[in-house]
C-alpha positions in Angstrom: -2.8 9.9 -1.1 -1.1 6.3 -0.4 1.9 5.4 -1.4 0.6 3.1 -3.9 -1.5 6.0 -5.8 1.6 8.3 -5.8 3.4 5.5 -7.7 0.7 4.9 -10.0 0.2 8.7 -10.6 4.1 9.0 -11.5 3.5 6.0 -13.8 1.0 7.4 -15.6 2.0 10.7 -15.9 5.9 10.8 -16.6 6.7 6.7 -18.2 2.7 6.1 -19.8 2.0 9.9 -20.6 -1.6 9.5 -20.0 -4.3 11.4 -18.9 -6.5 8.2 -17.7 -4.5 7.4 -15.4 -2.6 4.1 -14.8 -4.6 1.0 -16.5 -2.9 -1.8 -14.8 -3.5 -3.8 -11.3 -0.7 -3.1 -8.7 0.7 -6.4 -9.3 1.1 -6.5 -12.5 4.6 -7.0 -13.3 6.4 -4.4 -15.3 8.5 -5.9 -17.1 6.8 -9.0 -17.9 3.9 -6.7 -19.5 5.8 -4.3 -21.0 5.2 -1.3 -19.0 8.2 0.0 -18.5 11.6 -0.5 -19.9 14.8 -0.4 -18.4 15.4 3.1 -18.3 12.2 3.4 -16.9 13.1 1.6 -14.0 15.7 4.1 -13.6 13.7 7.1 -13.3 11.5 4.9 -11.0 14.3 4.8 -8.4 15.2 8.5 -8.6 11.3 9.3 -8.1 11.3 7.0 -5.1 14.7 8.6 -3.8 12.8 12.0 -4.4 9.8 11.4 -3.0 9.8 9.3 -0.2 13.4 10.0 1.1 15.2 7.3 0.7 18.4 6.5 -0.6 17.6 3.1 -3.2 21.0 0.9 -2.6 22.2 -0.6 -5.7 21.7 -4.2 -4.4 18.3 -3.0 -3.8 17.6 -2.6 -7.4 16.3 -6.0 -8.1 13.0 -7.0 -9.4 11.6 -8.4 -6.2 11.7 -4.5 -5.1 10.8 -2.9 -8.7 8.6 -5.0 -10.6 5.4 -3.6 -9.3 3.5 -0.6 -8.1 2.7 -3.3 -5.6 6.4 -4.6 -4.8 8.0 -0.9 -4.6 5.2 0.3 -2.3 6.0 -2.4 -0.3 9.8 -1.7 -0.4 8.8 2.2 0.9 7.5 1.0 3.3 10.3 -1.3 4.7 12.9 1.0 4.0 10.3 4.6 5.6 9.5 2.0 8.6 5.5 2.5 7.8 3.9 -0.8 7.9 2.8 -3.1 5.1 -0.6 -2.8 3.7 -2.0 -6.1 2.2 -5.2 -4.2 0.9 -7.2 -5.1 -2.2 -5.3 -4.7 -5.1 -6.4 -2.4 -7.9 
């Protein structure tokens, strides 16, 4: 599973509490669409801490690397040294 599907399946499952999965394309901005809230984001950044094993720096915690299944896939992959995908988005 890519990083991108993890996020969406932590999405749906634990913020949306849907079975059908997560209804949105990856760059479709969280906040902006009312997706998620602020605590949201919170849990957001202890799933990607969990997860991917990183350690989220507070100055990190900006929209730019939040906003988005797209945008925090791409900060894993900064921050895990894997290289960014610019596939199709979903």
């Amino acid at each position: 599973m890519n990083v991108e599907a993890m996020i969406r399946q932590h999405i749906a499952k634990n913020i949306l509490f849907s079975g059908d999965g997560f209804p949105y394309r990856d760059d479709a901005s969280f906040l902006n669409e009312g997706i998620i809230d602020s605590m949201n984001v919170m849990e957001l950044i202890m799933f990607v801490e969990e997860k991917f094993g990183i350690e989220v720096a507070d100055e990190d915690i900006v929209p730019d690397n939040f906003d988005s299944v797209k945008q925090i896939a791409a900060y894993v992959r900064r921050k895990t040294g894997q290289p960014v995908i610019t596939a199709p988005l979903l």
